[in-house]
N, C-alpha and C positions, 0 to 999 in steps of 0.2 A: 235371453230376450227373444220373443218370439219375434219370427218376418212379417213383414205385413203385406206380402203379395202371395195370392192362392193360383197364381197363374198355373193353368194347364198344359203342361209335357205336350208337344202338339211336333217336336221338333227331334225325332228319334233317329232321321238320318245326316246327321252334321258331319263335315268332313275326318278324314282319316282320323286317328290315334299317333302319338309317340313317345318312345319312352327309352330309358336308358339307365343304367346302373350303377357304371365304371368310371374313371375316369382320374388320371393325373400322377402325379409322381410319389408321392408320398408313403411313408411306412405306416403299418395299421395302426390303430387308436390306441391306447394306452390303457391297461386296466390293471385289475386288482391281483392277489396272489395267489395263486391257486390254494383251494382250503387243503391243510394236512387231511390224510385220511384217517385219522380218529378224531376229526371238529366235526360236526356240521358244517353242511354247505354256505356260503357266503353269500346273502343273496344282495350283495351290493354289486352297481350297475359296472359293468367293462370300463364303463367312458361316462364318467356325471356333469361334462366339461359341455360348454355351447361351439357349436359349430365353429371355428374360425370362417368366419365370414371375411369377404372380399369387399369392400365398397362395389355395388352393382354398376353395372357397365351407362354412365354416363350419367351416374346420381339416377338410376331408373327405381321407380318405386311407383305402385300400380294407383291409377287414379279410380277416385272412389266415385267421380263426380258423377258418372251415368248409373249407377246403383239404386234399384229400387228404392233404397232408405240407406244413403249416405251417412247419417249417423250413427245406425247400426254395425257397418260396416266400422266403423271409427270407437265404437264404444269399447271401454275396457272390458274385460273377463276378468271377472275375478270369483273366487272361493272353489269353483268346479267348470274344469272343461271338457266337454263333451265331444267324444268323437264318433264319429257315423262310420260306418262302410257297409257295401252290400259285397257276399262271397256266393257262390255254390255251395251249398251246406246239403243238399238230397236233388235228386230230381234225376240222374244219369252220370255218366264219363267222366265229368270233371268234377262233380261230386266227390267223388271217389279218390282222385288223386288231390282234389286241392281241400277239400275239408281242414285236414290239420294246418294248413295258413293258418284258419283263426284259431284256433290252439295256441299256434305258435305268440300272433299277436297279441291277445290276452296274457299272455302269461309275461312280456316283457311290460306292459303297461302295470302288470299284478308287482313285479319288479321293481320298475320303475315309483312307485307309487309307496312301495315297503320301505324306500331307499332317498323320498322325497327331493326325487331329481329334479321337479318344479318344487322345492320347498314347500310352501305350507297349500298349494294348490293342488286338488285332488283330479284323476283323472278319470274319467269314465269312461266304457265303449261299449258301443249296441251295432253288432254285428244281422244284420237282415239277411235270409235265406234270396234269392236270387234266382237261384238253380239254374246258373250262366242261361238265363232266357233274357236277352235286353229289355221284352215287354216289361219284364217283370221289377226291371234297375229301379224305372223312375218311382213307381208306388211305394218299394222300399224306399228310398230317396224321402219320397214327399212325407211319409212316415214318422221319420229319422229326422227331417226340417222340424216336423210339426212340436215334436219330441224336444227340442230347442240346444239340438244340435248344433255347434259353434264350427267344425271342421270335419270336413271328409276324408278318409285317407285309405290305400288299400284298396278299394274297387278292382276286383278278377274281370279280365277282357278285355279286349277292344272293341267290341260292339256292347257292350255293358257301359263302360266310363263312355263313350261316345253318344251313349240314349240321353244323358243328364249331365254334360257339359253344357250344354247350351242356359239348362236354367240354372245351374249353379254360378256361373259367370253374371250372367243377366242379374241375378240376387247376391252376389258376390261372395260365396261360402268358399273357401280353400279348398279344392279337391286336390288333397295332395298326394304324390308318389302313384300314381293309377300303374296297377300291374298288366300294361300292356308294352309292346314293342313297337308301334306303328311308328314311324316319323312324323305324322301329322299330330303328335304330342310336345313337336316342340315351338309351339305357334305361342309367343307371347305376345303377340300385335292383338290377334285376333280373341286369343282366351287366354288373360292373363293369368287368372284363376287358376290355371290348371296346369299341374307337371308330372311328369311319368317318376318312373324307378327303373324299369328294365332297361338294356342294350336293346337300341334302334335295330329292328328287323333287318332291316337295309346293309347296317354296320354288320352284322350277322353274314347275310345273305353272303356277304365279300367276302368274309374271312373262309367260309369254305369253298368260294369259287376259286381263291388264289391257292387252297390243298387242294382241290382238286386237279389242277391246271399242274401241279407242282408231281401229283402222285401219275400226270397220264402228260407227260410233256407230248406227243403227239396230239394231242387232242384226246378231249372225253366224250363217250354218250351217256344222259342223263335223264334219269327219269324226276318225275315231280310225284310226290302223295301231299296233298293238303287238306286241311279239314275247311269245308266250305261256306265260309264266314269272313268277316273284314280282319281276322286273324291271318287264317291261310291266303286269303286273295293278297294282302300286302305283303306277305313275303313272297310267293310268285313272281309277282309283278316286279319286285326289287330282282331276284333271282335270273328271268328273263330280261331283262334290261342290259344286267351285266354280262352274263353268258357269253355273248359273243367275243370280250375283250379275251376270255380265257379259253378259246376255243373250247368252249363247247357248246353239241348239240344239241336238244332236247327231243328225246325221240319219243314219250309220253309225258302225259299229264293224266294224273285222278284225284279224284277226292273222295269225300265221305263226310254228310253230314253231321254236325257239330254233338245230334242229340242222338245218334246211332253206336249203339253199342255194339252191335254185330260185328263179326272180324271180317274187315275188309275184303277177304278173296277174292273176287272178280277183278278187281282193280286192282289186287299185287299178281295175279294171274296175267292180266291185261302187258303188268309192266317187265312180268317173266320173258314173255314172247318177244319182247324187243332187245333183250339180254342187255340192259345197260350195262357200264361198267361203274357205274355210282346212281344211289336215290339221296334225291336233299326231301328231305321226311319231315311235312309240320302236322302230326297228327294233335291229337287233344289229349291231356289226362292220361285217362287210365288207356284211350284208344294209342298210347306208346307203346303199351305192351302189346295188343292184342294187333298192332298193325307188325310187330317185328317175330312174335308167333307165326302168320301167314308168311313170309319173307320165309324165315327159316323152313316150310314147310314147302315152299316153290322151288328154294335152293337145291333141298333133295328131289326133289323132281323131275329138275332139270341141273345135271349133271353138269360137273364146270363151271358154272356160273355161281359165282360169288363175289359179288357186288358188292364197294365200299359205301355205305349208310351213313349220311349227315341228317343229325337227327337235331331240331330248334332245344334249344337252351331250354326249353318249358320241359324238356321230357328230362333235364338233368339231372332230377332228383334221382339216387340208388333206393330210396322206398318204390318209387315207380318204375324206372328200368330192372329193380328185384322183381317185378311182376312178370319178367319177362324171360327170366333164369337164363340160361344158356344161347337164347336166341338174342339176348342183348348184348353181347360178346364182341370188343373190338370197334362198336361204333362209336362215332365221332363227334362230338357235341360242344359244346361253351360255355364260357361260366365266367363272372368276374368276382365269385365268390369261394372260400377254401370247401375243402372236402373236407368236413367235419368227422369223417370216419375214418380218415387218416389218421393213423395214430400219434405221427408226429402233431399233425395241425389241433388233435382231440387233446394236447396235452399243452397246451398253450394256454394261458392262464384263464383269459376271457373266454375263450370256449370250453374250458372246462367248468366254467362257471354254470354256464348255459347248458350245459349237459348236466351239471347238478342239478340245476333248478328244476329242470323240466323232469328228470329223476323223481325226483321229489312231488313234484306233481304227480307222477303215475303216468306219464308221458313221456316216457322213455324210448318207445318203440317208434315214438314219429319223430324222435329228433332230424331228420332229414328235411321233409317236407315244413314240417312245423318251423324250421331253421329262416327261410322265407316269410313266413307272418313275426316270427322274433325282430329279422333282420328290416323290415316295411315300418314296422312299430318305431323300431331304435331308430333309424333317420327322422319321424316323423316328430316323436319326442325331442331328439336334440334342435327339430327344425322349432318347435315351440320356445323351449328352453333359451332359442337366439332372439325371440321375438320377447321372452319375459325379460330379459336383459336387456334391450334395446331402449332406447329414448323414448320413442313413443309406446314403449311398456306393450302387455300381450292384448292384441285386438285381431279381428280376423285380416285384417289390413296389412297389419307389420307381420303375420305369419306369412304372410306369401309374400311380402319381401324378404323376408328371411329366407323361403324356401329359396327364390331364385340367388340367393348370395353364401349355399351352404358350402363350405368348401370342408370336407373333414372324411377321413377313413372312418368303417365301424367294426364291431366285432367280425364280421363275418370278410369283411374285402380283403381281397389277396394282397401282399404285399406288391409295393408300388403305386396300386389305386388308390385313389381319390375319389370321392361322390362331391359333384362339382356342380356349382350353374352358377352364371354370371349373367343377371339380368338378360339384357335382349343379345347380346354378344353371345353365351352360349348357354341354350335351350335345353342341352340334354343333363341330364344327370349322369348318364353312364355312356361312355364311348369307346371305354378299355376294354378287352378283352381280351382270353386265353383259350384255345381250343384244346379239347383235352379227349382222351380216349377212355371206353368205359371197358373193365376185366371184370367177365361174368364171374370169375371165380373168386377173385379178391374182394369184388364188393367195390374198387378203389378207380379211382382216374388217373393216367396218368397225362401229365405237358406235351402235348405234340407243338414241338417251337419254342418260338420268346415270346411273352406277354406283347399282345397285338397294343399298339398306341396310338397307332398312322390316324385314327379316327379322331384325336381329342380337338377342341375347338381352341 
């Protein structure tokens, strides 16, 4: 059903993002049996089951009444549902490291679809180039509207999902799972419409100021590197905030624009001369390598100083930190999802599933990054899946109650997590997490601590 408002994107700067991944007690999802190796692979889904949903926090279920066309909003879907997102597919940085997302995506919907995890309802997706520029969110968006789009899901950024919250709310379309971290993603008052997937920046931000604090008990000095956008500025801002509970100082700050592919030097030079004894690092994409190339190249230059590296959960993928071969060695990062190249975790039913499939496709080489657009996908479809099952049957309506009432692990969460939200009571998807170290030469992560939980709501 097409919308019936052509209103014009006029509102590109609306408040923060947030998003969240993690969260809850539970053991992963349950799947199928790994295929013997003289079968063909099994391309049936991990988990074909709906969410266990929670009754939402106070009977909440989102009102359609101020909606362009409340009846639209309310109307059934049925035969094919359409899913939008807009990714960085060319254009610079994140290009380059997030491209295979929608690889990844596509090919669980490709799954899901062989395996009719909505039964006889077919699924479609039209993935828009973007090329992480916000101008560029909403035209893909209004595009993707025009095209009669039913849901969003997947949007890379937070000044991306941030250009076109405002009218997808206003026209009441599900933007669901927006791969960003901001905390300003978990506002159900304000934009019911819309909920994140990633670990809250904030929740991030903590977990390395308490290793930090822990690895420098007299006090730490710290440098900042961020890339300069409502990405790095809100983890910053979370970062300084806390700082002082954990004694530490921050004795630089740099950044590097967002669409800058050049290797930072002046500004890992800048943060040489203050010889921190730790950088918390939110560079971009592919700029994870080429900001910890410079790092290693100061380190020799300046004798003794070898600074511990917290680097944002965005740069955890080993397809991107392999960009960075031996300079990526030992840093510190987060994850509320397995390392797929772990052999133990690769030999788990469900992920070997998923490393068939994508096999199979001739995408074998991006299992890493691509494991992100699989994992975006599979929430996104079981969040549907709770809404075909539900009383008031699949409309864009009952999908984003269902999203805020998803309570369920998927192939990819670490044991113990949950991907959770409960209505207005709790906003994030992801709150769990694990900080984990990266071995240039294994390729592998390993647990620094217990699975962090202090965050869940």
């Amino acid at each position: 059903m097409k919308r019936t408002s052509t209103r014009v994107f006029a509102l590109a700067m609306a408040s923060a993002l947030t998003i969240a991944a993690c969260g809850g007690d539970d053991e992963g999802s349950s799947s199928t049996e790994a295929p013997a190796a003289s079968e063909a692979p099994s391309t049936e889904a991990p988990s074909t089951d709906a969410p266990s949903t929670e009754a939402p926090a106070a009977g909440w279920a989102v009102n359609t009444d101020d909606c362009v066309d409340p009846d639209a909003a309310n109307a059934p879907i049925e035969g094919t549902i359409k899913i939008g997102s807009a990714m960085p597919l060319s254009g610079g940085p994140a290009a380059t490291a997030f491209a295979p997302v929608k690889d990844g995506f596509e090919a669980y919907i490709q799954w899901a679809n062989e395996n009719k995890i909505l039964g006889d309802l077919t699924i479609e997706v039209q993935i828009e180039d973007d090329q992480y520029n916000k101008d560029l969110t909403p035209g893909a968006v209004e595009k993707l509207l025009d095209a009669d789009t039913n849901v969003f899901a997947g949007i890379i950024g937070t000044p991306n999902n941030t250009a076109v919250k405002d009218l997808l709310n206003e026209e009441c379309y599900p933007q669901l799972n927006a791969l960003t971290g901001s905390p300003s993603f978990g506002n159900a008052e304000e934009y019911p419409w819309t909920t994140g997937l990633l670990i809250p920046y904030t929740t991030e931000a903590k977990a390395y100021a308490a290793l930090i604090a822990d690895q420098f008990p007299a006090g730490a000095k710290v440098a900042l590197f961020t890339v300069n956008n409502e990405f790095g500025q809100v983890y910053a801002e979370a970062f300084k905030e806390i700082a002082p509970e954990f004694n530490i100082e921050l004795v630089d700050e740099q950044t590097i624009e967002a669409t800058d592919a050049a290797p930072p030097t002046a500004q890992v030079n800048s943060i040489a001369s203050n010889a921190p004894d730790a950088i918390l690092a939110v560079p971009l994409g592919a700029g994870c390598a080429t900001f910890l190339g410079e790092v290693a190249n100061a380190k020799a230059a300046n004798a003794g100083w070898n600074p511990a590296i917290f680097m944002t959960a965005t740069c955890s993928s080993p397809l991107i930190l392999g960009l960075a071969g031996p300079a990526a060695d030992g840093i510190y990062t987060a994850n509320n999802l397995v390392d797929i190249l772990d052999p133990e975790v690769a030999a788990q039913p469900a992920v070997a599933e998923y490393i068939a499939f994508m096999e199979g496709l001739g995408k074998g080489d991006i299992i890493t990054t691509a494991a992100a657009g699989w994992h975006t996908a599979e929430v996104t479809v079981l969040t549907l899946k709770a809404a075909l099952e539900s009383e008031a049957g699949l409309t864009r309506a009952s999908i984003i109650n269902a999203a805020r009432a998803f309570n369920q692990a998927t192939t990819f969460t670490r044991p113990g997590i949950t991907l959770k939200m409960n209505g207005v009571d709790d906003q994030y998807m992801s709150e769990s997490l694990q900080v984990i170290q990266y071995n240039a030469t294994t390729k592998l992560f390993t647990d620094i601590g217990e699975l962090i939980t202090d965050f869940e709501s």
